[in-house]
N, C-alpha and C positions, 0 to 999 in steps of 0.2 A: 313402258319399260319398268327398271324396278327401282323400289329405293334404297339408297344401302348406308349404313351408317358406317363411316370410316374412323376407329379410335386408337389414337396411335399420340406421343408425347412430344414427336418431332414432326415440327413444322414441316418442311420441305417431304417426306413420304406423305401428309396432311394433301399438298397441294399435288401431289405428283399422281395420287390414285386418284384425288379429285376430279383434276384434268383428263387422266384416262379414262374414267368411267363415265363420266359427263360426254365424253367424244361417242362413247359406243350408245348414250342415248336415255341412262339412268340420271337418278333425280339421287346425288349426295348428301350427306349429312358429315359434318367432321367433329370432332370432339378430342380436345386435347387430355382427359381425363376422364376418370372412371366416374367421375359425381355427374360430369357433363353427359357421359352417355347413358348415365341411368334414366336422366333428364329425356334425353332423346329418345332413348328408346319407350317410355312410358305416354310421350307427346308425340310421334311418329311412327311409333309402331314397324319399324323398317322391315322387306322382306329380308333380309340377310345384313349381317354384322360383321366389320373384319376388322379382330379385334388383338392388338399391341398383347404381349406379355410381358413386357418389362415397362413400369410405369412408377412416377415419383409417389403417389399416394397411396392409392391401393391397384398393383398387378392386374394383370389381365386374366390367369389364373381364380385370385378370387374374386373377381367379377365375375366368373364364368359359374364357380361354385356358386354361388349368391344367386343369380339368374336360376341355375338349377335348384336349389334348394326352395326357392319360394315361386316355382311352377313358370317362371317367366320367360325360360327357355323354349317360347314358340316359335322361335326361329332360327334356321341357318347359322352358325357360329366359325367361321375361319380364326383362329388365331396367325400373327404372324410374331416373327421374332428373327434377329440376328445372331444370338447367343445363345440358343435353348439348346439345351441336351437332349438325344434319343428319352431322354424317362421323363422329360417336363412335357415332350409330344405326347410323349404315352397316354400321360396323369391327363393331358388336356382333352385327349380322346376320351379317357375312362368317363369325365366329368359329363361331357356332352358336347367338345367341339369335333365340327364334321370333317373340316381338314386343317394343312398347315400349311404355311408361305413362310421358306426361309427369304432372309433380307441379305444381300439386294433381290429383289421383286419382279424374276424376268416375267417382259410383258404377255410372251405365250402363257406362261404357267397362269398367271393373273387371270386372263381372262376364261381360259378354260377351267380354272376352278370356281369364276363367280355361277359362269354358264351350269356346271354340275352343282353348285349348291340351289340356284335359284327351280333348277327341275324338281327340286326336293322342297322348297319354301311353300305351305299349306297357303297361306298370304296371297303371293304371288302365281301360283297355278288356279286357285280360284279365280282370280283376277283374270287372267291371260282365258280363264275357259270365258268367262262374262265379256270378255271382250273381242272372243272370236262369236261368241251367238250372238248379240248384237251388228256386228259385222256382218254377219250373213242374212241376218235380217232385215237389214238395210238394205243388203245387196239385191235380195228379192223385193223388195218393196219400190227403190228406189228405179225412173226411168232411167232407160238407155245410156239418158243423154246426159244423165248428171252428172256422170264421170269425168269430162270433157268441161261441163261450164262451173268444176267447183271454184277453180282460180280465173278471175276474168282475165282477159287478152287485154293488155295496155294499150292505148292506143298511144301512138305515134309522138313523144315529145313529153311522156309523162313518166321521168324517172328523176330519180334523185339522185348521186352521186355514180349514176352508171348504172344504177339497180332498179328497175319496174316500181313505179309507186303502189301496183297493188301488191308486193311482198312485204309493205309495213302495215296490211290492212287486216295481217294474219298472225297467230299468234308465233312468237320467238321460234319453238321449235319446227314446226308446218314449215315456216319463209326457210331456216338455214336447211330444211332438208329438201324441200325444190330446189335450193341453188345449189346444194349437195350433188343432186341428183343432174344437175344442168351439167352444173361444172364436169361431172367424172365420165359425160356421157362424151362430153366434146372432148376429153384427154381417152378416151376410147377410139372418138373414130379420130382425131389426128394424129392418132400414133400407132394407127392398126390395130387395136385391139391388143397392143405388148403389154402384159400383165408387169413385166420388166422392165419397160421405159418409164412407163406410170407410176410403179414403184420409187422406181429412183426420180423420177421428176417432182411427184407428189410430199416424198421422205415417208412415208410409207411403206413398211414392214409387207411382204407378200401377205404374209397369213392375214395380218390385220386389215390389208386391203380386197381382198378378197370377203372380210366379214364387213366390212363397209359396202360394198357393191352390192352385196346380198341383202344387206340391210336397209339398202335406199330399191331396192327391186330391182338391180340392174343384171341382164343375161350375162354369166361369164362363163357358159357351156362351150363355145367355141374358141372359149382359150384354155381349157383344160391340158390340153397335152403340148400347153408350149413350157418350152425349159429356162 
């Protein structure tokens, strides 16, 4: 997925895009300050930046100016803001950012404007093409059967706290998204396939769940036309 540098002056939005973007599968950066995100972004090079405009040292505005004036502007630029006026949107567009998030921060909007920035991120579509051709080069290369024996079958008595001892043999993300992928399969068929029970069982927003099923490969064709 991508990386996205999050800079913003208050703590609690800090941890609140952190947690939601880390959930959909991205790799955060946070930065309480414009010095810090210069930092980060010259050390991380993020595909996409979403970036505070009201801030104690130097704004988000001339951060943005600065980024553009000395060529650095190679990526994606969300500004957000609680306070901004139609003309500081404006000035922020003219500058170089690509969209804006008024605050509070609903979570529909969020994700579909990371989703439309990162299809635009030079960074990140590079990457995502290298990583479907390799994919498929695997695919053709690799036997039949390897599909099937990447994670071994535990045998009988070998778990830790309830959990298979081979999902600590795998790295953080790979384990939480097989049991991702367990977990949503089993609240699928013990509840028929209700995009609606699982919703409200899980605390899970439909749309968001719906972009979780999709994202761990799970079929949700045959619950399209429930209400």
């Amino acid at each position: 997925m991508a990386s996205i540098l999050v800079v913003d002056d208050e703590m609690g939005i800090r941890e609140l895009l952190n947690e939601i973007l880390t959930d959909e599968g991205h790799t955060v950066y946070s930065a309480e300050s414009a010095e810090q995100a210069r930092t980060i972004r010259e050390q991380m090079r993020p595909d996409l930046v979403l970036l505070d405009i009201w801030m104690p040292d130097t704004d988000g505005i001339t951060l943005l100016k600065e980024w553009s004036n000395s060529g650095q502007l190679t990526m994606p630029v969300v500004m957000m803001s609680g306070h901004a006026t139609i003309d500081t949107a404006v000035e922020a567009t003219r500058i170089g950012a690509l969209n804006f998030l008024e605050k509070p921060i609903a979570l529909q909007k969020l994700l579909k404007t990371v989703t439309k920035a990162l299809e635009i991120s030079p960074k990140y579509v590079e990457l995502e093409q290298e990583r479907a051709v390799q994919s498929n080069v695997s695919t053709l290369a690799a036997p039949k059967q390897a599909v099937t024996e990447s994670v071994p079958t535990p045998l009988e008595g070998e778990f830790i706290s309830g959990i298979a001892k081979t999902y600590f043999d795998l790295p953080l993300r790979e384990a939480r998204d097989l049991f991702e992928k367990a977990y949503f399969e089993h609240q699928m068929q013990s509840m028929g396939g209700s995009m609606t029970k699982i919703s409200k069982y899980t605390g899970l927003e439909r749309t968001h769940l719906y972009r979780k099923l999709k994202a761990l490969g799970i079929d949700t064709s045959r619950n399209k036309g429930e209400s």
